[in-house]
C-alpha positions in Angstrom: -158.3 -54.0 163.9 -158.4 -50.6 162.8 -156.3 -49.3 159.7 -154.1 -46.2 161.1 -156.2 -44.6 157.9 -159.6 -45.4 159.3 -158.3 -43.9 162.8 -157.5 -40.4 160.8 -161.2 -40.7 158.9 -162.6 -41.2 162.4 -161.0 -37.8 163.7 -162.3 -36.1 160.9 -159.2 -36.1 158.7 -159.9 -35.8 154.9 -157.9 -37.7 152.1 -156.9 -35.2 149.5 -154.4 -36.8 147.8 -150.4 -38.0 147.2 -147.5 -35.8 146.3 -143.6 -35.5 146.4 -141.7 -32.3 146.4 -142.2 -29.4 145.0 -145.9 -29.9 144.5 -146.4 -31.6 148.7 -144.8 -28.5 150.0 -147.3 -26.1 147.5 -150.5 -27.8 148.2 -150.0 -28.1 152.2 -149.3 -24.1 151.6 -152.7 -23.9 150.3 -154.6 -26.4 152.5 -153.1 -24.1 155.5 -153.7 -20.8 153.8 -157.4 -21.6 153.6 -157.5 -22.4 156.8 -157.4 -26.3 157.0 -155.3 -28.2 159.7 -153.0 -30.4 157.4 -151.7 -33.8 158.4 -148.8 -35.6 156.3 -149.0 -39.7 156.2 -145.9 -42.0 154.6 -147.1 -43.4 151.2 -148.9 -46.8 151.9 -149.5 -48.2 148.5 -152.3 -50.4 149.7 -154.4 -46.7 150.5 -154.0 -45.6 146.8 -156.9 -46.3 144.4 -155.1 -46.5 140.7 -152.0 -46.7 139.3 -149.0 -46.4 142.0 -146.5 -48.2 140.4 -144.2 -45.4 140.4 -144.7 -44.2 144.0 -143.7 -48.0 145.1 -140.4 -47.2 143.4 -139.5 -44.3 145.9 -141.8 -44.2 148.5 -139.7 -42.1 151.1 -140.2 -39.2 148.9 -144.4 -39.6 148.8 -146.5 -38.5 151.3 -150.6 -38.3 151.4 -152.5 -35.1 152.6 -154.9 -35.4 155.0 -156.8 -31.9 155.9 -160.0 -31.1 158.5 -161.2 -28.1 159.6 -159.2 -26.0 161.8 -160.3 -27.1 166.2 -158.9 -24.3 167.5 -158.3 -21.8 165.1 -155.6 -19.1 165.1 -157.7 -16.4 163.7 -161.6 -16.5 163.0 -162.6 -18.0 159.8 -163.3 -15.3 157.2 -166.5 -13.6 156.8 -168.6 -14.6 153.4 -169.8 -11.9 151.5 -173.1 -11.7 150.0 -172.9 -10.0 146.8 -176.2 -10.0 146.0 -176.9 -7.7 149.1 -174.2 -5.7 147.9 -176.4 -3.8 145.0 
């Protein structure tokens, strides 16, 4: 049987990490400003690698970042600049 985590790593979704409020609501701001597709997912204690003894004590308010590369993207990706062709 697959794991509902395993399903997201097969569509390309990324672990980043897990966060409550304020710093879930800053880093999704970032994933999305970069240009990332960002997917939330309830705190599951069994995912976590380390210590997650105080996430277990209110896990409603954890949830862990998944990000992938934009499929359809809004606006094209932004151009990378050389700087050594700059000179």
């Amino acid at each position: 049987m697959v794991t509902p985590e395993e399903k997201l790593i097969s569509e390309g979704w990324e672990k980043k990490a897990t966060y409550d409020d304020p710093r879930l609501k800053e880093m999704v701001e970032i994933y999305e400003e970069i240009g990332l597709e960002v997917h939330l997912e309830p705190f599951n204690a069994e995912n976590e690698n380390g210590c997650s003894d105080c996430m277990q004590l209110f896990p409603d308010q954890f949830k862990t970042i998944y990000t992938r590369k934009k499929t359809n993207p809004d606006k094209p990706e932004p151009k990378m600049i050389n700087h050594e062709n700059t000179k």
